[in-house]
N, C-alpha and C positions, 0 to 999 in steps of 0.2 A: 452520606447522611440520608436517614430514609424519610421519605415525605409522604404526609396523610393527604388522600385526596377524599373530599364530604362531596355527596351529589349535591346537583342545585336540587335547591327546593322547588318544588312548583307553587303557587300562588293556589289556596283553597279558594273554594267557588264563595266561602263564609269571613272570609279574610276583608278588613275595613278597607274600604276607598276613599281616595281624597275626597272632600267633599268639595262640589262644586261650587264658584261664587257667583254669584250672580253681574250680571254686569253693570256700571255704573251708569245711572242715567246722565248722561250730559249736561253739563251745568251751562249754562247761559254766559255769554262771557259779559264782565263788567264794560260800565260805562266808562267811556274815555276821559282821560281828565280835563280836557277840553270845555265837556258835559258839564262834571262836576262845580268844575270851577264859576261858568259861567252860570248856573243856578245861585253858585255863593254868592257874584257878585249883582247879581242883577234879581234878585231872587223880589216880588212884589206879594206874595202870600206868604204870610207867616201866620199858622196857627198853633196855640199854645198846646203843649200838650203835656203840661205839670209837671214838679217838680226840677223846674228851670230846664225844661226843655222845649223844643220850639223845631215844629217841620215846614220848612222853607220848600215853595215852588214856585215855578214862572207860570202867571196865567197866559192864556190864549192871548190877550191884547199885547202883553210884555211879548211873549212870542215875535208878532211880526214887526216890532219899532226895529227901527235900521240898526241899533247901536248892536243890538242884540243878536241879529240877524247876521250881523257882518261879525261878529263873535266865534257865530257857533257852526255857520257855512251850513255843511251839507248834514251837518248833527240835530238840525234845527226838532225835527218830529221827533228824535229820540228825547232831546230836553222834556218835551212837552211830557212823558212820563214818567222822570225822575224826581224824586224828591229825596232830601237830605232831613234828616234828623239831627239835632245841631245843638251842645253842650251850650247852654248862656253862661254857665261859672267856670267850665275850663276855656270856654273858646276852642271847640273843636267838635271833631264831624266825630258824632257815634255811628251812625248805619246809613249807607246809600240804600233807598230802596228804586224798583224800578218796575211798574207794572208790567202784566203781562200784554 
């Protein structure tokens, strides 16, 4: 049975290239639940922020009380930059934010 053989192609110098992607910049990783939780429960700022929303934080004085302290251990400085965005009619967290 006779068989055709095709040359390789060569690749033209005008022939399309993968396009390159760029790389992803690094995302920050989330706060522990530790963090989170302890802002839910111990949380002394709450500012409204309309339509039944409400951004919950620990101020600096809630920071160092013992209860809080002994909470959050060695997370204690990250708390200090987390706030929570907080559904009042479902009862639930919409977005953790977390300064830079």
């Amino acid at each position: 049975m006779p068989t055709t053989f095709y040359p390789r192609r060569r690749p033209s110098r005008f022939s399309p290239r993968p396009a390159k992607t760029p790389a992803a910049a690094p995302r920050p990783s989330l706060p522990p639940a530790a963090v989170v939780d302890a802002v839910l429960r111990f949380h002394d700022v709450a500012l409204d922020q309309g339509g039944q929303r409400t951004l919950l934080r620990l101020s600096e004085r809630r920071l160092h009380e013992p209860e809080v302290e002994a909470a959050l251990g060695a997370d204690a400085a990250r708390a200090a930059r987390v706030a929570i965005l907080w559904n009042e009619r479902e009862s639930e967290i919409i977005r953790v934010l977390e300064a830079a």
